[in-house]
MITI-233690 format. One record per residue (C-alpha): residue number from 1; residue in one letter; x, z, y. Coordinates in nm, 4 decimals, padded with zeros to 6 digits. Layout:
{NUM, "A", {X, Z, Y}}
...
This chain:
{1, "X", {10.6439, 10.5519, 08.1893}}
{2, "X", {10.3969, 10.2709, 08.1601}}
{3, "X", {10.1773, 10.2038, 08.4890}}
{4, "X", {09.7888, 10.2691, 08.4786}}
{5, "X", {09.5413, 10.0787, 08.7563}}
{6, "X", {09.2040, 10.1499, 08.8153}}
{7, "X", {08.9382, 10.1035, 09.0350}}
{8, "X", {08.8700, 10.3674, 09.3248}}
{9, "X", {08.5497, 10.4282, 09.5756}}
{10, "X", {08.7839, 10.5396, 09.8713}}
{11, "X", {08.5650, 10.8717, 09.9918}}
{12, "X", {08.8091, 10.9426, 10.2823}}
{13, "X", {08.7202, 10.6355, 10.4276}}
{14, "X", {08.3622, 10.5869, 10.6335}}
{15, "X", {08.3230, 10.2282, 10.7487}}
{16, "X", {08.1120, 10.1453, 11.0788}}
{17, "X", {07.8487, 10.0363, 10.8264}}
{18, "X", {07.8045, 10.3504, 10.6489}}
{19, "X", {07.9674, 10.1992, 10.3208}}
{20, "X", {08.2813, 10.2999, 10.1639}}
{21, "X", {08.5759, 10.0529, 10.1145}}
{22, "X", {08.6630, 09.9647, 09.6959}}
{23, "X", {09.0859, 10.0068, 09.6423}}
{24, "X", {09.2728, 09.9542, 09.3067}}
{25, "X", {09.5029, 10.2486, 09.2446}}
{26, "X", {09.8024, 10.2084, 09.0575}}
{27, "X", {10.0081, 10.5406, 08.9665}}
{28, "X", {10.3450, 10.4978, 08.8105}}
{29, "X", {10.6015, 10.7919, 08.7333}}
{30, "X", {10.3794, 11.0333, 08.9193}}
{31, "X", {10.3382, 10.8294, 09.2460}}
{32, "X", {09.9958, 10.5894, 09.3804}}
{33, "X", {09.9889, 10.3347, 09.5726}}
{34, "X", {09.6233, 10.1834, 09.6408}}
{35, "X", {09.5566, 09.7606, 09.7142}}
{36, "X", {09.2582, 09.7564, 09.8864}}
{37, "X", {09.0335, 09.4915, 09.7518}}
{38, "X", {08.8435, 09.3862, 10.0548}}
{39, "X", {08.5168, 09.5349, 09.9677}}
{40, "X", {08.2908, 09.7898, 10.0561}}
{41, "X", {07.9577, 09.9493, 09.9233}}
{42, "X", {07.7385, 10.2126, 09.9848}}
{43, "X", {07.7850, 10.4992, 09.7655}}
{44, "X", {07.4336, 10.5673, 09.6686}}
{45, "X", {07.5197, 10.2096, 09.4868}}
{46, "X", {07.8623, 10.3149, 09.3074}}
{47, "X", {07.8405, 10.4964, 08.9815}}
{48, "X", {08.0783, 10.7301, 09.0214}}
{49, "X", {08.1135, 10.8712, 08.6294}}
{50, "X", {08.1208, 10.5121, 08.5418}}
{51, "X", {08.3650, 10.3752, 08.8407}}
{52, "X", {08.1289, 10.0633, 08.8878}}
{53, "X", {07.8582, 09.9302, 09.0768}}
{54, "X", {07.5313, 10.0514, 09.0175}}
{55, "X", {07.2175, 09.8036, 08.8327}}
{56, "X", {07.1018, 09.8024, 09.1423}}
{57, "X", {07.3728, 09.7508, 09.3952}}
{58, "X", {07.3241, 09.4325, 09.6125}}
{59, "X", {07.5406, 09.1345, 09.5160}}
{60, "X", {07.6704, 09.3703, 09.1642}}
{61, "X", {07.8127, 09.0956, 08.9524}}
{62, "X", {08.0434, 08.9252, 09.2544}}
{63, "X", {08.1543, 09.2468, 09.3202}}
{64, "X", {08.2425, 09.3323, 08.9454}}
{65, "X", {08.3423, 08.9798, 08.9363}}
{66, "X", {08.6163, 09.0657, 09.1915}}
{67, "X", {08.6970, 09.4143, 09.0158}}
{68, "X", {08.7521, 09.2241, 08.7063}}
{69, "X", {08.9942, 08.9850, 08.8311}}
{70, "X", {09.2153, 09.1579, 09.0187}}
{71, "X", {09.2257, 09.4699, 08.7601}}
{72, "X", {09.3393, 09.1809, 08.4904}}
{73, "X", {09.5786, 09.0281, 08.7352}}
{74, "X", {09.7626, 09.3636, 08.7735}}
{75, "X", {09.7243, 09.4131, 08.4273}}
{76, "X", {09.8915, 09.1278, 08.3240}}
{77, "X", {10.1902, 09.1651, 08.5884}}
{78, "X", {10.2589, 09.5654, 08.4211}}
{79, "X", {10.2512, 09.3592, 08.0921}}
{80, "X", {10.4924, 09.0822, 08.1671}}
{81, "X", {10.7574, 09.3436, 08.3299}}
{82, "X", {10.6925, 09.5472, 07.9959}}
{83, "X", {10.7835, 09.2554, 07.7992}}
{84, "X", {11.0873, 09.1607, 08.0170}}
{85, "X", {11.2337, 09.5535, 08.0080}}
{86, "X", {11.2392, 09.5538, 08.4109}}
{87, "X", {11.2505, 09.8842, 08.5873}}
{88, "X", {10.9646, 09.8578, 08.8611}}
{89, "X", {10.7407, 10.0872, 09.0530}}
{90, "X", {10.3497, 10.1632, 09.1759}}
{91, "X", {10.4951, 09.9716, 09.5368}}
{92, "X", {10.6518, 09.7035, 09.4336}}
{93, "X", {10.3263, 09.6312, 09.1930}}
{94, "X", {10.1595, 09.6052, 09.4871}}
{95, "X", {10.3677, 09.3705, 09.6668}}
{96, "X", {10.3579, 09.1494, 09.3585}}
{97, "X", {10.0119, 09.0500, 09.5398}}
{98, "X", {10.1851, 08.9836, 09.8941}}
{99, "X", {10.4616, 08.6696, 09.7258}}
{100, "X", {10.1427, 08.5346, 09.5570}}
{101, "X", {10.2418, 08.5470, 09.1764}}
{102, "X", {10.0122, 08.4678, 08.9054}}
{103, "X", {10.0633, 08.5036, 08.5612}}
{104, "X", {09.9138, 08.3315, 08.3152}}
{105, "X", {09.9008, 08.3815, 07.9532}}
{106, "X", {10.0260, 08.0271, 07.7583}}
{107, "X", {09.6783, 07.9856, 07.6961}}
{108, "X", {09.5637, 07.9891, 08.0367}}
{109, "X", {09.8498, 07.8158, 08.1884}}
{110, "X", {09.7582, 07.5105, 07.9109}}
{111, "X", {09.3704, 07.5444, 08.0330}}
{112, "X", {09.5190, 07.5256, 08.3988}}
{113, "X", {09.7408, 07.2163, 08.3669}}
{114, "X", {09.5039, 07.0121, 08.1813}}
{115, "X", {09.2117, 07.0837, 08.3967}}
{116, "X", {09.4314, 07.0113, 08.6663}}
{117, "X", {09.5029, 06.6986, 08.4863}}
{118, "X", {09.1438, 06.6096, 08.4047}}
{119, "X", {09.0137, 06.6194, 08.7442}}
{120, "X", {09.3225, 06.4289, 08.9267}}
{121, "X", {09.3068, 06.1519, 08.6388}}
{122, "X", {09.6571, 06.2092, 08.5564}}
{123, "X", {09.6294, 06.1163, 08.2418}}
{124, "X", {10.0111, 05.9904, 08.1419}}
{125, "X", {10.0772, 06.3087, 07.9957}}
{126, "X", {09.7564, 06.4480, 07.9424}}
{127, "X", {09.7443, 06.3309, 07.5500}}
{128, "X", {10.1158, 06.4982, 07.4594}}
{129, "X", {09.9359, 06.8767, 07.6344}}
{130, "X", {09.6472, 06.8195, 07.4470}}
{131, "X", {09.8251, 06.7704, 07.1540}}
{132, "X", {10.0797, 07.1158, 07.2130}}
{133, "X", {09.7982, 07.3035, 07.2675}}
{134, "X", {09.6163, 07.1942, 06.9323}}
{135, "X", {09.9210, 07.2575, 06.7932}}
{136, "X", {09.9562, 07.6036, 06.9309}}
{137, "X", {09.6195, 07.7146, 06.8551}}
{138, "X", {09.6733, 07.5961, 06.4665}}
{139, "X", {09.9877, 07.7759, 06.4722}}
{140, "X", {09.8944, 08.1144, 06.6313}}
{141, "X", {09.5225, 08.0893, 06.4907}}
{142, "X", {09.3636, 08.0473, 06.7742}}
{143, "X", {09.5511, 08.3643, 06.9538}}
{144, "X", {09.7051, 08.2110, 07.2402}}
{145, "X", {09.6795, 08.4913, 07.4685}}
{146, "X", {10.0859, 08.5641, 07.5010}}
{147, "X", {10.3021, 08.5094, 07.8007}}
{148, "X", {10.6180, 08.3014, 07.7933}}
{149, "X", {10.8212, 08.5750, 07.7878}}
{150, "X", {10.7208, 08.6108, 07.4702}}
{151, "X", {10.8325, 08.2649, 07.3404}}
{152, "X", {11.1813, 08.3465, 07.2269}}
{153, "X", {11.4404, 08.1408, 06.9511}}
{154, "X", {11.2633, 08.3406, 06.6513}}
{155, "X", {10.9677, 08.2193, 06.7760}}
{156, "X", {11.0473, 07.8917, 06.8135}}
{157, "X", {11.2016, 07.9157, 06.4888}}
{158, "X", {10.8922, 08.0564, 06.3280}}
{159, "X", {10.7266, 07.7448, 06.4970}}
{160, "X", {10.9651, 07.4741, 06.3608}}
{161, "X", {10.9174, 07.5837, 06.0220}}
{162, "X", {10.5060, 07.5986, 06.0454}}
{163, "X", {10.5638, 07.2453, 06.1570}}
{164, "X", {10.7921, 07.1523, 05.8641}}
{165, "X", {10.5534, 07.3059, 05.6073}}
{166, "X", {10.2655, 07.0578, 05.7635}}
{167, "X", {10.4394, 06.7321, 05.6672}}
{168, "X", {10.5588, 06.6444, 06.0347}}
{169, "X", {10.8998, 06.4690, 06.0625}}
{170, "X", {11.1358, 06.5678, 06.2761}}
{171, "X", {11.0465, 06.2937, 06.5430}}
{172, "X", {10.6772, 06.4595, 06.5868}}
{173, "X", {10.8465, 06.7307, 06.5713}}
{174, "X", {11.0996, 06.6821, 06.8576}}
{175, "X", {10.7818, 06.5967, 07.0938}}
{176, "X", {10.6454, 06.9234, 07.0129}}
{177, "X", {10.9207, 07.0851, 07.1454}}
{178, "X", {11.0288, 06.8331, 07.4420}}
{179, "X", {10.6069, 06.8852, 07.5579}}
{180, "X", {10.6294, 07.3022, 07.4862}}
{181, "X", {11.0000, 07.2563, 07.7177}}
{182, "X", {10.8021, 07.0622, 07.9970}}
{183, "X", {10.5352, 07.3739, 07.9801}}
{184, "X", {10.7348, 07.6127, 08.0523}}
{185, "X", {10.9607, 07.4678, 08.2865}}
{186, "X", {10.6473, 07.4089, 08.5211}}
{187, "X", {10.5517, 07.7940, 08.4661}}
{188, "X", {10.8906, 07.8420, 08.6110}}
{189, "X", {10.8421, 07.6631, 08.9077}}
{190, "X", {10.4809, 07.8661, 08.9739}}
{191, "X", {10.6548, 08.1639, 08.9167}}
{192, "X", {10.4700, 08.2200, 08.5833}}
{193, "X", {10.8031, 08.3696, 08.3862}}
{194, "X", {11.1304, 08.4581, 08.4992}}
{195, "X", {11.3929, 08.0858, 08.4342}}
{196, "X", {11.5596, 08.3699, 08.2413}}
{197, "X", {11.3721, 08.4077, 07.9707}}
{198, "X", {11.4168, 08.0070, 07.8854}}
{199, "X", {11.5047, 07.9871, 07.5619}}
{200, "X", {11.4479, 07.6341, 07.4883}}
């Protein structure tokens, strides 16, 4: 049974300040488990029907800001386990948060590193990741939003023979491949995918 997480106004807690703290709940083979997500709000400002802040709730868009994110991170961590057939539950979901793992789709995690890039001016490798990810986008069509987990020998297969078909020889080729390996080895050290799902 896949997991579900949502966003919950917790009514059985009162602060001191009259507001009501916000909680993701995640429910998995009949059993929930709520994160709280360090905010609070006044109920006459939560749309209840709608399970978001109201138009006129104080501070709305940081506060949906923060809903946003953290639904998506969650999101993406019940879609990665999917992907990798593991057995997991509502708890352990939770203490995904606690050991401080992100994961990022391949698009993402190229956005990441070259930002990170840019703004250090480490630019020895910068041109190669530029490159992949041009490469990537022509080759998925611009759909980049897939985890590594995903990337698997009939993939990469798939992605030799685009290559082939575009006129590169098999020297371009090989620094395709030795750039995509360097990607995905440094999601494995951030904990980004599993060193088990390396096909490369």
């Amino acid at each position: 049974m896949n997991a579900t997480v949502n966003v919950l106004f917790y009514k059985s807690k009162l602060l001191s300040n009259g507001e009501n703290p916000l909680m993701l709940r995640i429910c998995k083979d009949g059993k929930r488990k709520y994160q709280s997500l360090k905010l609070s709000i006044n109920p006459k400002f939560w749309d209840f029907e709608k399970e978001k802040p109201k138009r006129n709730c104080p501070n709305r868009e940081s506060i949906e800001s923060v809903i946003s994110t953290n639904l998506e991170r969650v999101r993406k961590q019940i879609l990665e386990l999917n992907v990798e057939n593991k057995d997991y539950s509502a708890q352990s979901l939770v203490n995904q948060k606690d050991k401080q793992v992100t994961i990022y789709t391949v698009g993402d995690f190229y956005k990441k590193l070259l930002k990170e890039m840019d703004e250090g001016g480490k630019y020895g490798n910068w041109r190669f990741y530029t490159a992949s990810n041009n490469s990537l986008k022509a080759f998925t069509n611009g759909n980049m939003d897939f985890l590594f987990s995903e990337i698997d020998v009939a993939w990469l297969n798939s992605y030799e023979k685009w290559l082939l078909k575009r006129g590169n020889i098999g020297t371009t080729i090989s620094v395709q491949f030795r750039t995509l390996r360097a990607i995905y080895n440094k999601a494995i050290e951030l904990k980004c995918v599993n060193k088990s799902n390396f096909p490369i």
